[in-house]
C-alpha positions as CSV (number, residue, x, y, z in Angstrom):
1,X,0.0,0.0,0.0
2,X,1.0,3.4,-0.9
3,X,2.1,6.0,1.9
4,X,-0.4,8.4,2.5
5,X,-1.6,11.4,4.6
6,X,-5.2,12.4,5.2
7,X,-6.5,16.0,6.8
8,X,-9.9,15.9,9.5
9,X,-11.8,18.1,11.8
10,X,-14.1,16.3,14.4
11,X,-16.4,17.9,17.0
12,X,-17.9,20.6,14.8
13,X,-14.5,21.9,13.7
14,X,-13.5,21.8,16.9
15,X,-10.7,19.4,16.7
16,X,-8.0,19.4,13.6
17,X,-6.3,16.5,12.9
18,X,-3.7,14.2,10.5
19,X,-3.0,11.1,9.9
20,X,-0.4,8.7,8.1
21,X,0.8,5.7,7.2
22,X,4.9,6.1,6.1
23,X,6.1,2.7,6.0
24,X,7.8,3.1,3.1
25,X,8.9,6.5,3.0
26,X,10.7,5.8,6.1
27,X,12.1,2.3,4.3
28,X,13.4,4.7,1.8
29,X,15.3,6.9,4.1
30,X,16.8,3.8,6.0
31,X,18.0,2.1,2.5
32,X,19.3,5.3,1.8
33,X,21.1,5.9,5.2
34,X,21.8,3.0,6.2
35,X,20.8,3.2,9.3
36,X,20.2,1.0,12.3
37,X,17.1,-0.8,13.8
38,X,17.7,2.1,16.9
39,X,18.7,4.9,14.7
40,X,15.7,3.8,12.1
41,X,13.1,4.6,14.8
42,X,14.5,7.8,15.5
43,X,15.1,9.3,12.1
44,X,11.3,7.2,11.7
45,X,9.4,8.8,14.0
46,X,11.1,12.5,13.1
47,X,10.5,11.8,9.2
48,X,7.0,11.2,9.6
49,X,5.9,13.8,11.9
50,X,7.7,16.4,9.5
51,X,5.6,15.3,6.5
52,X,2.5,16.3,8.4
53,X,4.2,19.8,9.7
54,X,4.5,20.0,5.5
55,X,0.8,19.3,5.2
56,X,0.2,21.7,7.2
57,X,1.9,24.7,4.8
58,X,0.5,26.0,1.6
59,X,2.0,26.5,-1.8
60,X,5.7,26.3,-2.3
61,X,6.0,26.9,1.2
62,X,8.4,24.3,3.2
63,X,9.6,23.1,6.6
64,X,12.9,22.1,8.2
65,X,13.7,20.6,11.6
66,X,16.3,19.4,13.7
67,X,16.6,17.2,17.1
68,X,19.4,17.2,18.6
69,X,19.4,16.0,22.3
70,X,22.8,15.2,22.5
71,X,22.9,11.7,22.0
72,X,24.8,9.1,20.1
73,X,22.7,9.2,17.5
74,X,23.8,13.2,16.8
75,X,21.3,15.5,15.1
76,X,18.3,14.2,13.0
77,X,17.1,16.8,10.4
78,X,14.4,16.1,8.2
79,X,12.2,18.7,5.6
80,X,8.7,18.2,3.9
81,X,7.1,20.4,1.8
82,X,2.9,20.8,1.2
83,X,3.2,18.3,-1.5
84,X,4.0,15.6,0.4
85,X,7.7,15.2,-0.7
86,X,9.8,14.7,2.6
87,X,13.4,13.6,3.2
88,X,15.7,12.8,6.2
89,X,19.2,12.1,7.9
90,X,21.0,11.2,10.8
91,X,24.0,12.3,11.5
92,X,25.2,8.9,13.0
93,X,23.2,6.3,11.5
94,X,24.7,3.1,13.2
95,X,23.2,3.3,16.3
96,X,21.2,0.8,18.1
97,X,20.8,-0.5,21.7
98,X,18.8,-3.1,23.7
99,X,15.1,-2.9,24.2
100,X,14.3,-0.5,26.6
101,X,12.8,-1.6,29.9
102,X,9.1,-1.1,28.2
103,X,10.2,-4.0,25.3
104,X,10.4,-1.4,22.6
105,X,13.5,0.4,20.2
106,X,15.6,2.4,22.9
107,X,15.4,5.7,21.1
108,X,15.7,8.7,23.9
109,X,18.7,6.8,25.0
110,X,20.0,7.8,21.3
111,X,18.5,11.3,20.9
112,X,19.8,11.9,24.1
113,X,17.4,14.6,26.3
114,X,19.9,17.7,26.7
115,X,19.6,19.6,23.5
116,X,16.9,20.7,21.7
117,X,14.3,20.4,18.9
118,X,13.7,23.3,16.1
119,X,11.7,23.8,13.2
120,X,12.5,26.5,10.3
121,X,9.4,27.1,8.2
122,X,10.2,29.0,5.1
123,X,7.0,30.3,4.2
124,X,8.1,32.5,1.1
125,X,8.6,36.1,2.8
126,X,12.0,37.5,3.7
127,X,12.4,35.9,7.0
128,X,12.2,32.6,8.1
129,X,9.6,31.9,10.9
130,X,11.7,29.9,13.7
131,X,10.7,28.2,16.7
132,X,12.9,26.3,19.2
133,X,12.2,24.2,22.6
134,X,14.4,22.1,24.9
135,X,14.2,18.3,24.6
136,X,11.6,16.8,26.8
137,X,11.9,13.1,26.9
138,X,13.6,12.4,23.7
139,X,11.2,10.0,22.3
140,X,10.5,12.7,19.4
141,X,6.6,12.4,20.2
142,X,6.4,14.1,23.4
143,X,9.1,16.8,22.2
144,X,7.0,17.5,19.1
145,X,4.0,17.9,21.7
146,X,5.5,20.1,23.4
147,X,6.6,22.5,21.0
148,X,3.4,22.7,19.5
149,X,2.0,23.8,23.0
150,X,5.0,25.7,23.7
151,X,5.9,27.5,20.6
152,X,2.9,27.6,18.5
153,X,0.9,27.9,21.4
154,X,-1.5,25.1,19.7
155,X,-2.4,22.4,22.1
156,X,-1.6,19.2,19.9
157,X,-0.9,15.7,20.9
158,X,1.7,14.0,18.5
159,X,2.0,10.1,17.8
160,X,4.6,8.2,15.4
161,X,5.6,4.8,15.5
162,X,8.3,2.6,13.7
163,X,8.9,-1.0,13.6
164,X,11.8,-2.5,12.4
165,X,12.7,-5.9,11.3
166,X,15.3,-8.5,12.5
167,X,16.8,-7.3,8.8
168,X,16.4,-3.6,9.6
169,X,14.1,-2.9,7.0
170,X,11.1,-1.3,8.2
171,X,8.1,-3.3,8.9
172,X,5.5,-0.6,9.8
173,X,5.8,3.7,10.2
174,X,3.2,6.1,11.0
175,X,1.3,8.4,13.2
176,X,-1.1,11.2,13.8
177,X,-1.4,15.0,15.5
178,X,-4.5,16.3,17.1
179,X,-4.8,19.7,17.4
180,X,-7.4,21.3,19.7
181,X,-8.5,24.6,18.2
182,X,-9.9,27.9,19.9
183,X,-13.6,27.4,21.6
184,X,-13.3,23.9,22.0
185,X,-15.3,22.4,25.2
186,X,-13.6,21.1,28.3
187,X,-15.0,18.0,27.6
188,X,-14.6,17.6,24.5
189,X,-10.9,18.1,25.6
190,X,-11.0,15.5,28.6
191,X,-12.8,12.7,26.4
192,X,-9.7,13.1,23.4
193,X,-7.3,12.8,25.9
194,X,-8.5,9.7,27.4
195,X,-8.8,8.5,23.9
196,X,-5.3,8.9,23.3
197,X,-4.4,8.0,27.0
198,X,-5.7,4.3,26.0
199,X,-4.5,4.5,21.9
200,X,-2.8,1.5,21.5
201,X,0.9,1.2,19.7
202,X,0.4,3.0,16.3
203,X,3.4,0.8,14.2
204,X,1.2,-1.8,15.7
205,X,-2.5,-1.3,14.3
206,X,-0.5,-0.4,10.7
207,X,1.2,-3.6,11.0
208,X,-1.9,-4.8,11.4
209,X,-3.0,-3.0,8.3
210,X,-4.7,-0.1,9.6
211,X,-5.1,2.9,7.2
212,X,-4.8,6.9,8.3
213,X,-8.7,6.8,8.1
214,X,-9.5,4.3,10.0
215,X,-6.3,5.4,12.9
216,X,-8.4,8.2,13.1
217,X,-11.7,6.6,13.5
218,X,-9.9,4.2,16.5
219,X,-9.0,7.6,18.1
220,X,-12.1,9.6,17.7
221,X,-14.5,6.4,18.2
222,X,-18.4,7.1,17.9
223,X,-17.5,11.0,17.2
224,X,-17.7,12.1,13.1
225,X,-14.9,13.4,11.4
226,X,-14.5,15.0,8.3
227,X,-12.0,14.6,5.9
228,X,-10.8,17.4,4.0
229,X,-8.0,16.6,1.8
230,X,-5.8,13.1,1.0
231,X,-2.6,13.5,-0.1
232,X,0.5,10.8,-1.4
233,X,4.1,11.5,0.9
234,X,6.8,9.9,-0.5
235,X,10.6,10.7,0.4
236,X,11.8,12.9,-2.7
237,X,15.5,14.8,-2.4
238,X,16.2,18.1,-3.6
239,X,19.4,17.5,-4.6
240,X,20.7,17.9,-8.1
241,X,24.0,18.5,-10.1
242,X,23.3,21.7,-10.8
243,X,22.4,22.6,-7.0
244,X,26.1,21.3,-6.3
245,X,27.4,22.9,-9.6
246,X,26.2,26.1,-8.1
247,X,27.1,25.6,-4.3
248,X,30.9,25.0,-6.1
249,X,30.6,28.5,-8.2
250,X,30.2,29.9,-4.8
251,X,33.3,28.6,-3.4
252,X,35.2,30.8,-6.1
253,X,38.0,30.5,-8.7
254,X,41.0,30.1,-6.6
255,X,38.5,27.2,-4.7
256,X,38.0,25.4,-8.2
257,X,41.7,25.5,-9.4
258,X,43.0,24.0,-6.1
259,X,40.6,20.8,-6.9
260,X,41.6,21.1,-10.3
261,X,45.3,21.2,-9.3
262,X,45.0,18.7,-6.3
263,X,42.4,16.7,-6.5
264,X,41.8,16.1,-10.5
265,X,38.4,17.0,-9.9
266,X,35.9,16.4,-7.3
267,X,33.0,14.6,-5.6
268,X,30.2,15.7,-3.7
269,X,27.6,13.2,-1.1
270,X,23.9,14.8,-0.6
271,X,23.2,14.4,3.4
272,X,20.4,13.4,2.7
273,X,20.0,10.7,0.0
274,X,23.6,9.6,-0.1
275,X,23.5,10.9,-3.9
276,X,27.4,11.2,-5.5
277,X,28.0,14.0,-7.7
278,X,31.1,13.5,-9.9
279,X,33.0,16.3,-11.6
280,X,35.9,15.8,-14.2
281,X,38.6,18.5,-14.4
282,X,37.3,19.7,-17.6
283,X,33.6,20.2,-15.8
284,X,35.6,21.8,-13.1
285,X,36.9,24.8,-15.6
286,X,33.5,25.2,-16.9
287,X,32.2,26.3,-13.9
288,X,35.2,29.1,-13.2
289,X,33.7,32.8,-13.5
């Protein structure tokens, strides 16, 4: 089955929220990084909560974030866009540990819970609009909740799962954010969160085949919700060799000649897709100004 994102309001508009299923746009980024069963969840969980921060953008308009709590695992950035393209990296992607003490992928222990998580939205006007919170618990979830509450000032409760295989491929990704919106009822409020008190493993109910429509119908129960909009996320780089053509024009000349004259050209590695970009000498003159 095809990855895939849905937007919902329940309880008269009351309540907005988004589901997924990213099983294999977080395979992708795992092939891609090479990354282990530990270090899979991690960049997992981050990867698919990013693509429905994109959803949540308009136009060409685009997101980037960063965790970084100081653990092994080193920083995880990730960026979607509105169309559902998202990509992903870890800065140390062979990383794993022994089940926690819960049975499940150790991942705080790898994030580590001293640094902090940040998200750069770059919504087309001059500046970029940037928030940034301290690491809570470093299980990405609960420090995504938090910064919603925290720096967008939107109560929201965020859910991602992962699970991995014995091979390290991923068996099942995906997850949901409920976002309560102004004038919502104090009970409306205490009934979602018992909901999602009780929601069971999300990696779970996809592995069990589960769909974002009917993820949100466990979580809302006998309540309506409306779906507004279903949308494809797949993981899609940005890279290209003319992106690196042009990030080596802005080294300058004297840059260029010293690969010409030492190196015999050069080679550049995207972060994020592992992508190699060859140059030959003679491409390596073209580019001099």
């Amino acid at each position: 089955m095809k990855d895939y994102l849905i937007k919902a309001t329940a309880f008269n508009g009351r309540i907005r929220a988004y589901a997924v299923t990213s099983t294999n746009t977080v395979e992708e980024a795992r092939r891609r990084q090479d990354t282990w069963a530990t270090a899979s969840a991690a960049l997992g969980r981050t990867i698919t909560i990013s693509a429905m921060m994109g959803a949540m953008l308009k136009g060409e308009d685009s997101n980037t974030i960063k965790v970084d709590g100081g653990g092994p695992i080193g920083a995880i950035v990730a960026d979607a866009n509105s169309k559902g393209h998202v990509r992903g990296y870890v800065t140390n992607p062979h990383v794993d540990f022994d089940l926690n003490d819960k049975g499940k992928l150790d991942v705080a222990r790898a994030v580590g819970t001293t640094g902090s998580l940040s998200v750069v939205k770059d919504l087309g006007l001059k500046d970029y609009f940037t928030g940034e919170v301290p690491i809570v618990s470093g299980e990405i979830s609960e420090d995504f909740t938090y910064y919603f509450a925290t720096s967008e000032q939107v109560p929201s409760a965020v859910g991602a799962g992962v699970l991995v295989n014995p091979d390290h491929t991923i068996l099942a990704a995906g997850g949901f954010i409920v976002q309560v919106m102004p004038g919502a009822e104090e009970e409306v409020i205490e009934r979602l969160e018992e909901q999602i008190q009780a929601f069971p493993a999300i990696s779970k109910l996809i592995e069990e085949g589960y769909t974002p429509e009917e993820l949100l119908k466990k979580l809302f129960g006998d309540e309506e919700f409306k779906i507004h909009e279903s949308m494809p996320i797949e993981f899609r780089c940005k890279c290209s060799k003319e992106r690196i053509s042009n990030a080596i024009i802005g080294l300058g000349n004297d840059e260029i000649q010293s690969m010409i004259d030492e190196d015999k050209g050069a080679e550049a590695t995207c972060h994020f897709c592992n992508e190699r970009y060859e140059f030959t000498v003679e491409e390596l003159e073209e580019l001099k100004q």
